[in-house]
C-alpha positions as CSV (number, residue, x, y, z in Angstrom):
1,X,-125.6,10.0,-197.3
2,X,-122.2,11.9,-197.3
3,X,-120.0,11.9,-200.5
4,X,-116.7,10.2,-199.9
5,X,-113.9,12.0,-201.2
6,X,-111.7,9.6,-203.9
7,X,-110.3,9.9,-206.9
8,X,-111.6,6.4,-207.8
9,X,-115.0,7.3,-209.8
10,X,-117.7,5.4,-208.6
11,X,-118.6,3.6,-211.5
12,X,-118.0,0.3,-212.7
13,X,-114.8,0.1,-215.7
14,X,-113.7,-3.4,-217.0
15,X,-110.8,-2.4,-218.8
16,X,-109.2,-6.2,-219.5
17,X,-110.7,-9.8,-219.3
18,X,-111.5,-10.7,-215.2
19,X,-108.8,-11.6,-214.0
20,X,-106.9,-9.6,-216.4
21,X,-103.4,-10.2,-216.7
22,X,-101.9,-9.0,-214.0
23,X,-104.1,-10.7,-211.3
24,X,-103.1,-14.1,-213.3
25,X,-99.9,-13.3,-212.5
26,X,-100.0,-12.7,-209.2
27,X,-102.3,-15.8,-208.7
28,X,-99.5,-17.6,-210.6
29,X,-97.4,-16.5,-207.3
30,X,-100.3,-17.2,-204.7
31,X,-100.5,-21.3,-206.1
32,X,-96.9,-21.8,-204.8
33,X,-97.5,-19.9,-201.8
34,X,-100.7,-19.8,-200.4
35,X,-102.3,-23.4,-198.9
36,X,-104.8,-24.3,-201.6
37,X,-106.9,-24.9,-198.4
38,X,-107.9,-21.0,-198.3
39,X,-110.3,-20.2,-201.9
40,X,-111.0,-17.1,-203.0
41,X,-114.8,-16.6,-205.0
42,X,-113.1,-14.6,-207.8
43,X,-109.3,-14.8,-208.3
44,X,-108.9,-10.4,-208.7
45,X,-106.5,-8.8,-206.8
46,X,-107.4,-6.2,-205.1
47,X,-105.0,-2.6,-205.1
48,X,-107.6,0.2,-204.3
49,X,-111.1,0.8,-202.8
50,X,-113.4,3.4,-202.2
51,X,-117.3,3.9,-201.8
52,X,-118.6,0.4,-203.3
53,X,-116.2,0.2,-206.1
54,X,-112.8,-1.9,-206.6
55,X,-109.8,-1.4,-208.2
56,X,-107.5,-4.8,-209.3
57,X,-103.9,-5.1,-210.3
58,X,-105.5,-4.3,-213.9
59,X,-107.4,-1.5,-213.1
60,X,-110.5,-2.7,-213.6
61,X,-113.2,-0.9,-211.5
62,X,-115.6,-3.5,-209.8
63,X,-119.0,-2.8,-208.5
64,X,-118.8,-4.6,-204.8
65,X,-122.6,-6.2,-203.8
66,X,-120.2,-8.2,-200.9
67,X,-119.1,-5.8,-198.7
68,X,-116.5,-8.4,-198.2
69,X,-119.5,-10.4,-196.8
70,X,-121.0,-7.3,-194.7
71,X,-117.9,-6.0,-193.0
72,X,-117.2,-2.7,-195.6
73,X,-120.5,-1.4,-194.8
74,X,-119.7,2.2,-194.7
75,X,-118.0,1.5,-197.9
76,X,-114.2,0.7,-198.8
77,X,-111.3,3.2,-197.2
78,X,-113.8,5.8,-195.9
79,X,-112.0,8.9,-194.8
80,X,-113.1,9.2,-191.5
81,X,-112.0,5.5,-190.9
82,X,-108.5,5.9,-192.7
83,X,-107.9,8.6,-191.0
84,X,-109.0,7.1,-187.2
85,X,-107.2,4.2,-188.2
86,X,-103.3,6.2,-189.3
87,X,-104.2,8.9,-185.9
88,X,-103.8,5.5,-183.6
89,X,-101.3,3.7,-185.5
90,X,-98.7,6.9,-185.5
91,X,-99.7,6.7,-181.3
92,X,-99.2,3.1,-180.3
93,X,-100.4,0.2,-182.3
94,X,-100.5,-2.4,-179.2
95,X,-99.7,-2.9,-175.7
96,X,-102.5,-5.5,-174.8
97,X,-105.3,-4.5,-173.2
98,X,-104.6,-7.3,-170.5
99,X,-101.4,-5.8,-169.4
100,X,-101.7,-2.1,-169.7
101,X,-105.3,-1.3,-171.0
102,X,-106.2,2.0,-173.2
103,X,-109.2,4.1,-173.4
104,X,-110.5,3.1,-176.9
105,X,-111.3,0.2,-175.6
106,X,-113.7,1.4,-173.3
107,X,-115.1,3.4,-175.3
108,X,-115.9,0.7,-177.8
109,X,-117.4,-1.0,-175.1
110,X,-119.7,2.0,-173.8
111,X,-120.7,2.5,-177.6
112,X,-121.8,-1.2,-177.5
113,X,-123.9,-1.0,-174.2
114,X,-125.5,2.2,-175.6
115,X,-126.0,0.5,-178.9
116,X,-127.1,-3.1,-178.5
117,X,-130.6,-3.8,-177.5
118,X,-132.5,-3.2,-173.7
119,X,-132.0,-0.7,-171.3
120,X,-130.6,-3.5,-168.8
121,X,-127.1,-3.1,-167.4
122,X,-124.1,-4.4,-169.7
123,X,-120.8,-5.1,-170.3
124,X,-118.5,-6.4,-173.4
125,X,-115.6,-8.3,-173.6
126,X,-113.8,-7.5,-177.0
127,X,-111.5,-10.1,-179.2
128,X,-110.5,-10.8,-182.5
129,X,-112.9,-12.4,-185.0
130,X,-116.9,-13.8,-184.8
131,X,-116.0,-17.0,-183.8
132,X,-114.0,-15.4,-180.8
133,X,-116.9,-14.1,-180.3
134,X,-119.0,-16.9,-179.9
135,X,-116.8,-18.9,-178.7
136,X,-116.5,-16.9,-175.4
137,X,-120.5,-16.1,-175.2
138,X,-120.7,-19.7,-175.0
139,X,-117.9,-19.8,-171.7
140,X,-119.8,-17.1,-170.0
141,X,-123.0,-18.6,-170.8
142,X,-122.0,-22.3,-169.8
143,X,-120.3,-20.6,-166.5
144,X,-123.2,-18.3,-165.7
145,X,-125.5,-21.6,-165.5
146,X,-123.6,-24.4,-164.2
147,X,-125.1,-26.0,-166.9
148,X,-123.3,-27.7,-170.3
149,X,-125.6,-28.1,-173.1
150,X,-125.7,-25.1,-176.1
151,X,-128.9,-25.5,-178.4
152,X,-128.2,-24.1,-182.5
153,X,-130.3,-24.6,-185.5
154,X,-130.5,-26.3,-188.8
155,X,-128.4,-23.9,-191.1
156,X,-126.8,-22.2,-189.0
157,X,-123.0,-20.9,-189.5
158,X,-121.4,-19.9,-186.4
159,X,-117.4,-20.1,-187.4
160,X,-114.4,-22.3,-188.1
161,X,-112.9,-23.0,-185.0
162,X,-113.1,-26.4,-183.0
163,X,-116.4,-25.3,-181.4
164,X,-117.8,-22.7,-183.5
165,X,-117.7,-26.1,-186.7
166,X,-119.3,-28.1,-183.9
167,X,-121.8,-25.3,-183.7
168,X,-122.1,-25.0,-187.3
169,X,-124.5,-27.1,-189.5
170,X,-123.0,-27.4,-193.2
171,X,-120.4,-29.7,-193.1
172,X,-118.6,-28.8,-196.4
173,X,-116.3,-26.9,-196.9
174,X,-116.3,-25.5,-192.7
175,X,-116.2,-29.0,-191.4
176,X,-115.5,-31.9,-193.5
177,X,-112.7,-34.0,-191.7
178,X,-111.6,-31.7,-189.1
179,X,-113.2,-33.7,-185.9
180,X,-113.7,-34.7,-183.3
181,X,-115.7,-31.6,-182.7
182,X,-116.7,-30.1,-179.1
183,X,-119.4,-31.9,-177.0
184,X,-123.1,-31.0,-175.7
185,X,-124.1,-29.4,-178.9
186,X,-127.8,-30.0,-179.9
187,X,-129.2,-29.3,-183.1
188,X,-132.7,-28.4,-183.5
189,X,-135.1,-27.4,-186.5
190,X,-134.9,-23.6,-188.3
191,X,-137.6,-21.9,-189.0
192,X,-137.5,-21.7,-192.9
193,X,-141.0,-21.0,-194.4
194,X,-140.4,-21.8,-197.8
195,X,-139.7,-25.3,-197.0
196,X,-141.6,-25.8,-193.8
197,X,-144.5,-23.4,-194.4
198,X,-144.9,-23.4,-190.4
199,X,-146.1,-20.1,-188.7
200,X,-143.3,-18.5,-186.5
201,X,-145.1,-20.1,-183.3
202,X,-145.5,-23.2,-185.0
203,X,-141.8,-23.9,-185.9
204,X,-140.7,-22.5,-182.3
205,X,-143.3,-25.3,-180.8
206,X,-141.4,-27.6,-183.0
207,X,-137.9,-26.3,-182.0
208,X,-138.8,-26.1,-178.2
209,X,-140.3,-29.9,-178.0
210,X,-137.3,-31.0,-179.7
211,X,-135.0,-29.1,-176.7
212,X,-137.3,-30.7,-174.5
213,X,-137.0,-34.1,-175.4
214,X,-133.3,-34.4,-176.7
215,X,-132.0,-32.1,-174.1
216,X,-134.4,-31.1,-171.2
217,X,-134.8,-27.3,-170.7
218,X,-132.7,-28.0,-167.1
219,X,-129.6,-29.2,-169.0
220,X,-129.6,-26.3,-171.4
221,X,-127.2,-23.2,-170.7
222,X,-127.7,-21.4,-174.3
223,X,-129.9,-21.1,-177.2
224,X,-127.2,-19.5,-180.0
225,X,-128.9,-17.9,-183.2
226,X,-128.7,-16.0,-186.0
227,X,-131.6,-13.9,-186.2
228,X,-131.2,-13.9,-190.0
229,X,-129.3,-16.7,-190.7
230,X,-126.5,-15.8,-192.7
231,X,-124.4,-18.5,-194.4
232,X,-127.1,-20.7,-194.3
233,X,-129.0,-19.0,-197.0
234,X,-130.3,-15.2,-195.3
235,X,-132.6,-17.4,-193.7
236,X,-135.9,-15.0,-192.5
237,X,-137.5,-17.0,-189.5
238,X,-141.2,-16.4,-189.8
239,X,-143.0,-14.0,-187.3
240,X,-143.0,-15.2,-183.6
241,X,-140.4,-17.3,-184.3
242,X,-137.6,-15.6,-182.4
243,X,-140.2,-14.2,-179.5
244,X,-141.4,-17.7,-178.5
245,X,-137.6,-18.9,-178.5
246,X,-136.6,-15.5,-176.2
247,X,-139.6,-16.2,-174.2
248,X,-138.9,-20.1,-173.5
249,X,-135.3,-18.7,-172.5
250,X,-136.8,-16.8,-169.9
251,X,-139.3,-18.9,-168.5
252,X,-136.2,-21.8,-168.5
253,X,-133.1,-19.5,-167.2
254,X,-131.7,-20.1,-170.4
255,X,-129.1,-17.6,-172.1
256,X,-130.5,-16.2,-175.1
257,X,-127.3,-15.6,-177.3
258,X,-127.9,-13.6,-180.4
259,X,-125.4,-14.0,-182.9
260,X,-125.4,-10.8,-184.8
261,X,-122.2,-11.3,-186.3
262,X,-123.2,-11.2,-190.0
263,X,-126.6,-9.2,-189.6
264,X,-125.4,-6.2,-186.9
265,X,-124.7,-2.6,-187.2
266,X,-127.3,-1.4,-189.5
267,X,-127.0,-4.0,-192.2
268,X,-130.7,-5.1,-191.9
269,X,-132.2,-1.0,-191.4
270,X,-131.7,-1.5,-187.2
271,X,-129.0,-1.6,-185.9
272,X,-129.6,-5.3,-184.8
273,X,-131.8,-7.9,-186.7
274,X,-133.0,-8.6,-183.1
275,X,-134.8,-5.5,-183.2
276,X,-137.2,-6.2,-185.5
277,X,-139.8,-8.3,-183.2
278,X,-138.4,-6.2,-180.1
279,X,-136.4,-9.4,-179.5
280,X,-134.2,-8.6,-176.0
281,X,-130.9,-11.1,-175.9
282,X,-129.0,-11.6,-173.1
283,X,-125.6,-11.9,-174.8
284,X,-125.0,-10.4,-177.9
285,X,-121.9,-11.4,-180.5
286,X,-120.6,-8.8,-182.9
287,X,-117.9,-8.7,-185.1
288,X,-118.0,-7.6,-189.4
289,X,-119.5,-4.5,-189.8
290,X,-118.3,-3.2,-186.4
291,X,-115.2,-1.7,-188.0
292,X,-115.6,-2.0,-191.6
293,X,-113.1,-4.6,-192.3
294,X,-110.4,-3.8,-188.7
295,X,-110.2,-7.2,-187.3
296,X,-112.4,-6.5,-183.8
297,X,-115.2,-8.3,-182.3
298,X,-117.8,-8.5,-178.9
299,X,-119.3,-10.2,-176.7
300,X,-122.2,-7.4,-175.1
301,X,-124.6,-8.9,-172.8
302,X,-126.3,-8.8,-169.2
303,X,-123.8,-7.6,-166.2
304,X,-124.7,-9.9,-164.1
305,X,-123.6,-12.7,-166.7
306,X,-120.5,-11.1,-167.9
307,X,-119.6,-10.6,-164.2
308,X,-120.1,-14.3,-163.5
309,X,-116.6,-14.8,-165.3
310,X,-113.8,-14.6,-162.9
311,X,-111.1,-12.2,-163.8
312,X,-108.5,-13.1,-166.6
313,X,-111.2,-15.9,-167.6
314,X,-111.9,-13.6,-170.5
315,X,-109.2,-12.2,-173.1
316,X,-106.6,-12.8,-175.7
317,X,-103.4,-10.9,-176.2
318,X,-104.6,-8.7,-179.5
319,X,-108.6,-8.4,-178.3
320,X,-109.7,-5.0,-178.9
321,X,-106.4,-3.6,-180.1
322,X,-106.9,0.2,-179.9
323,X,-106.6,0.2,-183.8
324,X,-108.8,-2.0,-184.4
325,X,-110.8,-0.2,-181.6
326,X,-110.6,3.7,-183.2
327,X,-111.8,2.2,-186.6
328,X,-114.6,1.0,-184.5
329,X,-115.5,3.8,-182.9
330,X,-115.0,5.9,-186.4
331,X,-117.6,3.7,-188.3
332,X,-120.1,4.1,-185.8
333,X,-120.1,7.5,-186.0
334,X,-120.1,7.4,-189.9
335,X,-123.0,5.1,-189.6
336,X,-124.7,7.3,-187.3
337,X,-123.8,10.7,-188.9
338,X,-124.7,9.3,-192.5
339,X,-127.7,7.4,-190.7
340,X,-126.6,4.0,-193.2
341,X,-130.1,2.2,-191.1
342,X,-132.1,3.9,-193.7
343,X,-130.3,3.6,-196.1
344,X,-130.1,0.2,-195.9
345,X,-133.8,-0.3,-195.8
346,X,-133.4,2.0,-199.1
347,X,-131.2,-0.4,-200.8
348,X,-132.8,-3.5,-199.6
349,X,-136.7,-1.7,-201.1
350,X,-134.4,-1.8,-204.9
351,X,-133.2,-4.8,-204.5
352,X,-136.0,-6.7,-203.5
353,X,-138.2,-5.1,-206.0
354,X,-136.2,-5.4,-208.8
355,X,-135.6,-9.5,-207.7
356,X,-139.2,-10.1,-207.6
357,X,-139.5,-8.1,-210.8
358,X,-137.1,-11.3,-212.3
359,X,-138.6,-13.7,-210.3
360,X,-141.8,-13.2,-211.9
361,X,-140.4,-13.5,-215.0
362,X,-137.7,-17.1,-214.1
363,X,-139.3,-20.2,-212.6
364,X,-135.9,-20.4,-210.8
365,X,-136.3,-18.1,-208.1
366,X,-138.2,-20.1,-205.7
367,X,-138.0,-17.1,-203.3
368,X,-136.6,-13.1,-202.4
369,X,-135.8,-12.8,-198.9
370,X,-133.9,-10.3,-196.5
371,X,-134.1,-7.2,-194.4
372,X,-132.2,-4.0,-195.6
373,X,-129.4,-4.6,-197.3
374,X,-129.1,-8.2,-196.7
375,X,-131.4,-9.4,-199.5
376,X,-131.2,-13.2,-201.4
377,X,-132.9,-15.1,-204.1
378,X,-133.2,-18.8,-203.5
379,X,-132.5,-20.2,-206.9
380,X,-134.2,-24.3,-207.7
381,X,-135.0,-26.1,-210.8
382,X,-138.5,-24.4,-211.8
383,X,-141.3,-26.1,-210.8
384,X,-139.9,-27.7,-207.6
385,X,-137.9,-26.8,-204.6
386,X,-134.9,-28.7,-205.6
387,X,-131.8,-26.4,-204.9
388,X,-130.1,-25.4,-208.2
389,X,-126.6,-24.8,-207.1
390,X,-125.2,-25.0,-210.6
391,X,-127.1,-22.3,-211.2
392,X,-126.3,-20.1,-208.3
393,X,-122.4,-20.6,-209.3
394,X,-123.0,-19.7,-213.0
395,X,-124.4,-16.7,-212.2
396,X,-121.2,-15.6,-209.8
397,X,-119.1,-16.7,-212.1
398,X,-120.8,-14.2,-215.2
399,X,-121.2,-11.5,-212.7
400,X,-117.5,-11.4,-212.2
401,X,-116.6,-11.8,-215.5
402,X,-118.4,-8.3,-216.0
403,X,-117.1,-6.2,-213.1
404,X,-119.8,-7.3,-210.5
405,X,-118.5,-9.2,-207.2
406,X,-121.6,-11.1,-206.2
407,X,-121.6,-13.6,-203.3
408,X,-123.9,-17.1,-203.3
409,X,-124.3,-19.6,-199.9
410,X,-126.6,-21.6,-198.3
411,X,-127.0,-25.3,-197.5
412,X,-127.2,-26.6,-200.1
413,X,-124.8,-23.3,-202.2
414,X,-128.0,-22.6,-204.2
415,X,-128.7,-19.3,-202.9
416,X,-127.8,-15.7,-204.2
417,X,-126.8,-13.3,-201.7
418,X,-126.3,-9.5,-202.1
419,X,-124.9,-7.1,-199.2
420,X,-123.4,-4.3,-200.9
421,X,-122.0,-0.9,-198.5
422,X,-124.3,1.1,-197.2
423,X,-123.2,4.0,-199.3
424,X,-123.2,2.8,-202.8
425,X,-125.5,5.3,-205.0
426,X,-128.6,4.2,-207.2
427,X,-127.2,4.5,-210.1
428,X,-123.9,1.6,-209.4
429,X,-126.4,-0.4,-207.4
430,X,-129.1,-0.2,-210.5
431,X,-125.8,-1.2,-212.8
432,X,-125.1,-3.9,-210.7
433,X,-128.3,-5.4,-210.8
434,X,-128.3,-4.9,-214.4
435,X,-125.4,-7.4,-214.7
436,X,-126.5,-9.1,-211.9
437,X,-130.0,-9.7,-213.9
438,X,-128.5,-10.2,-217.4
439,X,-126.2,-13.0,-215.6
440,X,-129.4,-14.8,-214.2
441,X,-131.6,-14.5,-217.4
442,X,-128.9,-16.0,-219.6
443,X,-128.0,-18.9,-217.0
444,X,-131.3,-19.9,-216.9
445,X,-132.2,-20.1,-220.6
């Protein structure tokens, strides 16, 4: 792993109470501004970055274990990104792909079909944001198949658009009022062994004879799924799991729709979750990590469904703006140069052994679960599997307070989630699990 050139130590400083200050005062501002619809986790404002650390309006130094939920993988303001990123803004910034297209776009698009799982013939279609993203894998999948229905999962967390809530299970905060949502949306069972302690055949069986008689495999254009599931609680299927679904897809000319959104580009130690159990979609949404924190998403997948879509049924005026598109292309290549997949499976081997470490020691860590650096710790009242989301909140609140963003979800908000950049050293991840682990004990004394 390179060194990244700052002068911003990498080391964690708390200089004044968090927030300190300055960040009150700004906040102050934000209250008469800002809808009280948007929430922040911890109410810092943010005036530098670098590596895994943060700098607020106070100069306190925080240690990030968010990535800004997996998009800063290759850490905050890395040079080679800054530097892609000002070469193409002092160039042109945007013309619109739509009306007089640029290379960087292509190549995005060429480092996707090389990148994304199966030797199979593909094509992308780039846009804005993950739910872009799946929103449009769901028009070329509904178009390819002349059929309507899309099949998702308990848990899952797909975006915050009209369709994406429709696709997504937790209701609050992403959908709570908001309807009516989008039709011909089925829900089916998760595989989640802690709760359902089904083998990853078993819970596919269950998930497929659930299609089959809600649905019927003939109405079905899609199966959409995290293959960790990300909001939801980093959500592990269980072996075979996403296989027998992939292989049901097949046998029913069903589009298998990967949403990699949260789990892609080395976060899990591949460069797709998918890759794990050798799982092959056909379409393949992208988005957070692609260009450590540029706003630019994908859809990848089969030609021969892309190419179903007639022209100008796929777009949007700012998809795969050539900034957004050279920051793209510059993390990959720091991800591949800096090879960040083993160094995620390096971080997620100290965090998950330190986490079951604590978890042998606290009855309230029903379970540590991940792949690379996308590790959790389900957190219930000890002796039971009843969600402790008190707890979970406590501890994100005392991390914070001490100079340690950490990030909690799930359905039921009782889950701890950690995702820090792929280039943060041992020594500030080991101090952030320090804090991280001092927070925990005293919260659940």
């Amino acid at each position: 792993m390179a060194e990244q050139p700052s002068d911003i130590e990498q080391t964690r400083v708390v200089l004044t109470e968090i927030p300190g200050p300055a960040s009150q005062a700004i906040h102050a501002r934000r209250e008469a501004a800002v809808s009280t619809g948007v929430s922040s986790g911890l109410p810092v404002y943010i005036e530098r970055g670098a590596g895994a650390i943060l700098v607020d309006a106070d100069g306190n130094q925080l240690i990030d274990l968010g990535s800004g939920i997996a998009v800063a993988s290759v850490g905050h303001a890395h040079p080679a990104v800054a530097s892609a990123v000002a070469e193409q803004a002092a160039s042109f910034i945007h013309t619109c792909f739509m009306v007089t297209p640029y290379e960087e776009y292509v190549a995005v698009a060429e480092a996707l079909s090389e990148l994304t799982p199966g030797d199979h013939p593909k094509v992308s279609a780039l846009f804005n944001s993950g739910a872009e993203a799946v929103e449009n894998a769901v028009k070329v999948a509904r178009l390819a198949t002349s059929r309507a229905a899309i099949i998702v999962f308990e848990n899952a967390y797909h975006g915050r658009t009209n369709l994406t809530m429709a696709l997504t299970a937790k209701n609050m905060p992403y959908k709570d009022r908001f309807g009516p949502f989008a039709p011909e949306i089925y829900r089916v069972p998760m595989s989640y062994p802690l709760r359902d302690g089904l083998t990853g055949p078993e819970a596919a069986a269950r998930a497929i004879q659930a299609i089959d008689t809600l649905v019927g495999a003939h109405n079905v254009a899609a199966v959409l799924i995290e293959p960790i599931q990300g909001e939801g609680g980093f959500i592990v299927p269980a072996p075979g799991f996403l296989p027998a679904l992939s292989a049901w897809s097949i046998a029913n000319g069903v589009v298998f729709i990967a949403d990699e959104i949260q789990t892609g580009f080395c976060r899990t130690g591949d460069w797709f979750a998918c890759e794990h159990e050798g799982v092959i979609p056909d379409l393949i949404t992208t988005a957070k990590g692609i260009a450590a924190g540029m706003p630019i998403a994908a859809v990848t997948g089969r030609t021969e469904l892309m190419d179903a879509v007639h022209p100008g049924g796929l777009g949007g005026t700012y998809g795969g703006n050539p900034v957004a598109a050279a920051a793209s292309l510059a993390t990959i290549k720091v991800m591949r140069d800096e090879n960040l997949a083993d160094r995620a499976r390096e971080i997620g081997a100290t965090i998950t052994a330190r986490l079951e470490r604590l978890a042998g020691d606290l009855g309230a860590i029903a379970e540590v679960r991940g792949r690379g650096a996308m590790i959790a710790c389900e957190l219930v009242v000890p002796g039971t599997l009843e969600p402790d989301a008190a707890l979970a909140k406590a501890v994100v609140t005392e991390c914070g307070a001490n100079g340690v963003i950490a990030l909690s979800c799930g359905t039921y908000g009782n889950v701890l989630r950690l995702l820090p950049p792929l280039v943060i050293s041992d020594d500030l991840l080991n101090d952030g699990l320090d804090v991280l682990e001092s927070a925990l004990r005293a919260a659940s004394s």
